[in-house]
C-alpha positions in Angstrom: -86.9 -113.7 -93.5 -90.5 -113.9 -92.3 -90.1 -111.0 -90.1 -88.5 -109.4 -92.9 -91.6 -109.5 -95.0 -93.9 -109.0 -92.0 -91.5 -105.7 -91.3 -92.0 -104.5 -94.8 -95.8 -104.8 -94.5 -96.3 -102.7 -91.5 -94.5 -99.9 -93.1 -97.0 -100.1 -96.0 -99.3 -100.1 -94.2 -98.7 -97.3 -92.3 -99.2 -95.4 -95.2 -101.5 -97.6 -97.5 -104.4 -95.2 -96.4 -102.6 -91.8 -97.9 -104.5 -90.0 -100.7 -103.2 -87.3 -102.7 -105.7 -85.0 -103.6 -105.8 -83.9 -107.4 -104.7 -80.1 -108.4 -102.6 -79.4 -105.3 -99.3 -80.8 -103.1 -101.9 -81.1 -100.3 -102.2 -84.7 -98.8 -105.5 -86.2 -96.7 -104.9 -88.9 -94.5 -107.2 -91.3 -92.9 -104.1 -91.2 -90.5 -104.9 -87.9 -89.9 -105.1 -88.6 -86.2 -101.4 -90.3 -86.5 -99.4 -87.7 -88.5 -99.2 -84.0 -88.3 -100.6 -82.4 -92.0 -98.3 -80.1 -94.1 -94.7 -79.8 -95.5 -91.5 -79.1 -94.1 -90.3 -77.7 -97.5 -88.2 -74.8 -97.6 -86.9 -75.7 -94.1 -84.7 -78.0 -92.1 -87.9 -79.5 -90.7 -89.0 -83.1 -92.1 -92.6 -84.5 -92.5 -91.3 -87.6 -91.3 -87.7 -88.8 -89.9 -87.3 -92.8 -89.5 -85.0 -94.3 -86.8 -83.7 -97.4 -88.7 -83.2 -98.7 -92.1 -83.9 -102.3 -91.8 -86.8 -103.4 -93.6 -89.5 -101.7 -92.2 -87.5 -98.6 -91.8 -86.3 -98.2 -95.0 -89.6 -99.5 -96.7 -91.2 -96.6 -94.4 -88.9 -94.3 -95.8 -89.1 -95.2 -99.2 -92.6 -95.0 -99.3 -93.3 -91.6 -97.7 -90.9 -89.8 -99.8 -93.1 -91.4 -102.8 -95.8 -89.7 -101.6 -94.3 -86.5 -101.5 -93.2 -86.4 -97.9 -90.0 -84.2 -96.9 -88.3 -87.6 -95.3 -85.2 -88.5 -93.6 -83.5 -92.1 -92.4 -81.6 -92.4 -90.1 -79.3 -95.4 -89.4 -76.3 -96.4 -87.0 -75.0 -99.2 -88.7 -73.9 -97.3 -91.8 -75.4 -100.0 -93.9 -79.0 -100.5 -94.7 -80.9 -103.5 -94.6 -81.2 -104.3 -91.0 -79.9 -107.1 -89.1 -81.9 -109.1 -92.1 -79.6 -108.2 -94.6 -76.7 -107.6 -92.9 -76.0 -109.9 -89.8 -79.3 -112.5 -90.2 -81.4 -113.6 -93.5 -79.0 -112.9 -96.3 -75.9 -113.9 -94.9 -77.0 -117.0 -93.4 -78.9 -118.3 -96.3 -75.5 -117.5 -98.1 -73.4 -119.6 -95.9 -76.6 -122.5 -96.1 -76.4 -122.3 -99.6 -72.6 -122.6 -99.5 -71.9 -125.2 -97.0 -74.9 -127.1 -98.9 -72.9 -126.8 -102.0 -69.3 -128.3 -100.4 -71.8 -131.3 -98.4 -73.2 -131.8 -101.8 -69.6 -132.4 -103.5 -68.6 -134.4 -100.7 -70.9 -136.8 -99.9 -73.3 -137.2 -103.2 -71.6 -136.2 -106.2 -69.9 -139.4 -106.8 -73.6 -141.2 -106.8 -74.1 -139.0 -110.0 -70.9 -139.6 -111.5 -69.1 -136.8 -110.7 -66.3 -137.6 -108.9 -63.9 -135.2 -107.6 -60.3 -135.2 -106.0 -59.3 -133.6 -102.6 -62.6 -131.2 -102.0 -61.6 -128.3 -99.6 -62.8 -125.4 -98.0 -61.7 -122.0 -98.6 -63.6 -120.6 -95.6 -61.8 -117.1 -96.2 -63.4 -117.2 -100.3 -67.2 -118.5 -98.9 -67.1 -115.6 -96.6 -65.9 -113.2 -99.3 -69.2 -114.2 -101.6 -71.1 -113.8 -98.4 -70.0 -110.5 -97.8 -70.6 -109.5 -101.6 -74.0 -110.0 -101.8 -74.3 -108.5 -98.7 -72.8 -105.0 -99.8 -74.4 -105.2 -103.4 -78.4 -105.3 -101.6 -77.1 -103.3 -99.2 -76.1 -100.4 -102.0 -78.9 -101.5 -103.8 -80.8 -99.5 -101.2 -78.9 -96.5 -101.1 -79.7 -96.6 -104.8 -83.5 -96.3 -103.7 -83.3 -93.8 -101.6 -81.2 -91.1 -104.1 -83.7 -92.1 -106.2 -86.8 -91.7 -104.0 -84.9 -88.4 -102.6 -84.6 -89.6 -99.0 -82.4 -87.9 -97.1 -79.9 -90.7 -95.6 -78.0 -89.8 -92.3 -75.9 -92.2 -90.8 -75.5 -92.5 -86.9 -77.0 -93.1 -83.4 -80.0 -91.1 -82.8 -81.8 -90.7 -79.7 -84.7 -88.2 -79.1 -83.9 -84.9 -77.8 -87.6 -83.7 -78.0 -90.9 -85.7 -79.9 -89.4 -83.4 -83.2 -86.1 -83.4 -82.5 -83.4 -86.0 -82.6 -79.9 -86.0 -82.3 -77.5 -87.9 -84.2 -74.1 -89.1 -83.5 -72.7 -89.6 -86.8 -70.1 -92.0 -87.8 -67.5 -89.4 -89.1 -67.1 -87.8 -85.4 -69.9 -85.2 -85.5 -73.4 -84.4 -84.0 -76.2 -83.4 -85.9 -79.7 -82.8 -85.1 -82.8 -83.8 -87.4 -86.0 -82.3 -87.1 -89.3 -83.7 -87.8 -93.1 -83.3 -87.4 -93.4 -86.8 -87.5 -91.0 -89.8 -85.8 -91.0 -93.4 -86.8 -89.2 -96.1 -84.6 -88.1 -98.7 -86.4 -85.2 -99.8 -84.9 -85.4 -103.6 -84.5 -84.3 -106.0 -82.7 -80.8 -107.3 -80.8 -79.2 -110.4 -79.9 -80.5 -111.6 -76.0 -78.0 -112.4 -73.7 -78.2 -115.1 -71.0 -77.4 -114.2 -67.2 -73.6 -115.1 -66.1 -72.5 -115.6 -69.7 -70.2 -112.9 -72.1 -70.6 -112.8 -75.7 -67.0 -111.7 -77.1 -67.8 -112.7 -80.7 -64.8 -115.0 -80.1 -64.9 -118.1 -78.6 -68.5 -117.5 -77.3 -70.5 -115.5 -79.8 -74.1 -114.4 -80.8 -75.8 -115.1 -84.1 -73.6 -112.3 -86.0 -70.1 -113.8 -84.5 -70.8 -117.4 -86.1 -71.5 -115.7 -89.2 -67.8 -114.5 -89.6 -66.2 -117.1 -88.1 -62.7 -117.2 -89.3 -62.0 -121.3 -88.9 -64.0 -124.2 -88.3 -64.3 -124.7 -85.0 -63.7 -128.4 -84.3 -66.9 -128.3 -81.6 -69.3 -126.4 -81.4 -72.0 -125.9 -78.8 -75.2 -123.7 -79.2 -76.9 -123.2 -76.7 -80.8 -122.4 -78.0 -82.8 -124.5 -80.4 -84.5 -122.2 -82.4 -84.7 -121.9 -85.9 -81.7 -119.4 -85.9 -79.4 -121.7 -83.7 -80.4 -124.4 -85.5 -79.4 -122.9 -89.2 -76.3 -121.5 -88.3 -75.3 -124.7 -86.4 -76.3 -126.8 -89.8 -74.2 -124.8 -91.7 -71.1 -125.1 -89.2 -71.8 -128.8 -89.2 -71.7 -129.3 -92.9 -68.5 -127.8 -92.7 -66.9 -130.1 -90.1 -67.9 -128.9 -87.1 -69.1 -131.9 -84.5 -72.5 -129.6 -83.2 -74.0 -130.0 -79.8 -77.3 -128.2 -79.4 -78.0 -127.7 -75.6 -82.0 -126.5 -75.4 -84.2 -126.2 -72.3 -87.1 -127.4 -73.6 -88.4 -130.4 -74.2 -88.5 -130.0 -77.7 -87.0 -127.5 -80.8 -88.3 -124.8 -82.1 -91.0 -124.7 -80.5 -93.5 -122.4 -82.4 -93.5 -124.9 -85.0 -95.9 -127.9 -85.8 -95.4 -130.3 -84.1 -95.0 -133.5 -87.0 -92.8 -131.0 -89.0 -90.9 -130.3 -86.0 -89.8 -134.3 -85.4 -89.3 -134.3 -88.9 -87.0 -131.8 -89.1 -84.9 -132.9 -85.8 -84.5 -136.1 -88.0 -82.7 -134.6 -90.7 -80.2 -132.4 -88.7 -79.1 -135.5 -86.5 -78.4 -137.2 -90.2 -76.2 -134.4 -90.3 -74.3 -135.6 -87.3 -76.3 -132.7 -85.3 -76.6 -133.8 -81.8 -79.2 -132.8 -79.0 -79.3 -132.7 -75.3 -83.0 -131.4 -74.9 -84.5 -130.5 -71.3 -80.8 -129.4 -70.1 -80.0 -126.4 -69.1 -76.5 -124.1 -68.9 -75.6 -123.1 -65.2 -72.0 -122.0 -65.7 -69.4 -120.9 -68.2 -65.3 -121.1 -68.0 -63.2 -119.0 -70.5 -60.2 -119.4 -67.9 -58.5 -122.7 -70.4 -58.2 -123.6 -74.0 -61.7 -124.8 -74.3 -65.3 -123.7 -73.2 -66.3 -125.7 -70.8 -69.9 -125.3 -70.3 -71.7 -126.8 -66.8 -75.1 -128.4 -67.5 -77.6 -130.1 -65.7 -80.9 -131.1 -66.0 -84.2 -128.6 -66.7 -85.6 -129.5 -63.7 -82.6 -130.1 -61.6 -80.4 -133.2 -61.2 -76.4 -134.3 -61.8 -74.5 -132.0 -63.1 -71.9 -132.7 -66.3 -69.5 -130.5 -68.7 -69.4 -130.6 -72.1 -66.8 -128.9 -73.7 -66.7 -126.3 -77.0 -64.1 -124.5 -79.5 -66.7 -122.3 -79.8 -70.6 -121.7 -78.4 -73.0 -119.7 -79.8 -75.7 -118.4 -77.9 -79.0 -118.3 -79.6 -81.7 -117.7 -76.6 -83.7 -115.4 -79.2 -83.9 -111.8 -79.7 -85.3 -108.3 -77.7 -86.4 -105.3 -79.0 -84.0 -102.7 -79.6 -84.7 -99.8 -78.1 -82.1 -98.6 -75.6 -79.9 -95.3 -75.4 -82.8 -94.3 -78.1 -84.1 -91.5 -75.4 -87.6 -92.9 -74.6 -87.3 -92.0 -71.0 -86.8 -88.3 -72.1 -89.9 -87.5 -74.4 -92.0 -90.2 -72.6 -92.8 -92.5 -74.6 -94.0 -95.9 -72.6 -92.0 -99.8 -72.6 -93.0 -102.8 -70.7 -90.4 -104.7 -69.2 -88.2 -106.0 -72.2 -88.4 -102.5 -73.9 -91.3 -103.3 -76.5 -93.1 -100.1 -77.4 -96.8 -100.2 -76.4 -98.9 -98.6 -79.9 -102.7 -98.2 -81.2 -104.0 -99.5 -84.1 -102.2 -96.8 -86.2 -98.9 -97.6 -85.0 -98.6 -94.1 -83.0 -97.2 -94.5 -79.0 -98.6 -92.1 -76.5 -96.4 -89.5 -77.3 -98.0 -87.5 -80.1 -96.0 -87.7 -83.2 -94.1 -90.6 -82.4 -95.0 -94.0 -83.8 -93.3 -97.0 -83.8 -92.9 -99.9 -86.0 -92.0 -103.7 -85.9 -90.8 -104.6 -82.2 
């Protein structure tokens, strides 16, 4: 959710400098050096198109066509909102809130005098509510851009030329959208780890355990960060008897240190457990269970722990493969991040980037 909001900034701000000058459809920008002057109106050309529709993409959007901009978003999922809305912070806080709820009923209503008979899960109905609020915010945004006029294309687009981009839409077809100014907003995905396959089955990323369609019995994630850690809560309020294997010494490590203990505290009360400084070295699908090979960070006897399901949750990189880079030239260091000034423009003229 915090890179949400930090997404949504940067497109602001990307534009927070704009001034329209009184008496004309004429624009000055501070930006001037960033984006090319004039309109595209009365052709195919836009003023700016925008790769992405997660929250910085569509707030970008949103907010050029506001100030008058010809504009265009363009999005592969078919579904705005990002991996925020749709595979991260809104479905996750959903099933928190949910499996909360069930804990909640469970374990502490009968200290308040509620008492209740035979509490169950219907894991098919919590992921139902999930998905709803999912498709109204999602449609919520769509409603923004008819409003706002933003021309919403939906597909895979990768750069033919620093104008040009070509779009393989989701009905079958191929399009091209042109554009004096580019915007990359495309994200981030789920990172892999070497020698193990996410199916979204019995070992899946972040967006697998979020449609889960039983409670595994055990359940292994491998990664304590903060998203690991959520979704593993959530599973364990449900049932599920969590292992968290991390390499560090410690969770979440960008976080204080005090709040960090603290926290670690209340997820073991929830029958959470943790094998810190251990590391994964093999992986076998081949029987009924996961059976994960660990040993120690720094090397030592080796033991198996065994999983319905793991979920692997080593973090996130930016998403910007199969966009074309290579062919307009536009620089990456070594894990794809997009290299920018201070005004968000790469060193390709015309292109900018935003949020990696």
């Amino acid at each position: 959710m915090a890179m949400a909001n930090l997404a949504r900034k940067k497109a602001i701000n990307l534009f927070n400098n704009t001034v329209i000058s009184s008496g004309a459809l004429r624009y000055s920008y501070s930006l001037s050096s960033t984006f090319s002057r004039g309109f595209a109106s009365g052709s195919d050309e836009n003023d700016v198109v925008v790769i992405g529709g997660g929250p910085g993409g569509y707030v970008a959007a949103i907010k050029a066509a506001q100030l008058g901009l010809k504009t265009t978003c363009i999005e592969k999922r078919g579904a705005l909102g990002g991996t925020c809305l749709n595979v991260g912070c809104i479905p996750s806080k959903a099933l928190l809130h949910s499996s909360h709820m069930y804990h909640e009923a469970k374990t502490s209503f009968a200290k308040h005098g509620v008492k209740l008979d035979n509490v169950e899960i219907d894991l098919a109905a919590m992921m139902g509510q999930k998905d709803k609020a999912i498709s109204t915010l999602t449609k919520g945004i769509e409603g923004l851009f008819k409003k706002n006029k933003v021309t919403y294309v939906k597909g895979h687009g990768k750069f033919l030329s620093p104008s040009e981009i070509s779009v393989d839409t989701l009905e079958g077809g191929t399009t091209v959208v042109k554009g004096k100014n580019i915007i990359i907003a495309t994200g981030s995905d789920v990172k892999g780890l070497p020698g193990i396959t996410i199916d979204e089955k019995r070992i899946v990323s972040s967006t697998g355990a979020l449609s889960l369609t039983e409670i595994p019995k055990k359940l292994t994630v491998i990664g304590a960060g903060y998203i690991g850690l959520e979704m593993g809560s959530v599973w364990a309020r449900l049932g599920s008897e969590v292992t968290v294997v991390e390499f560090a010494p410690a969770i979440v490590p960008s976080m204080d240190g005090e709040i960090r203990k603290q926290f670690q505290r209340s997820l073991e009360k929830q029958k959470m457990k943790f094998m810190l400084n251990t590391k994964v070295v093999a992986v076998d699908t081949t029987t009924d269970v996961v059976k994960l090979t660990l040993e120690p960070s720094s090397g030592g006897d080796q033991s198996v722990l065994e999983a319905d399901v793991v979920l692997v949750s080593a973090g996130r990189n930016p998403f910007t493969s199969g966009l074309g880079l290579e062919t307009i030239g536009v620089e990456t260091d070594k894990i794809g991040r997009i290299p920018v000034d201070e005004r968000f423009a790469t060193n390709v003229n015309g292109v900018l980037r935003l949020v990696m």
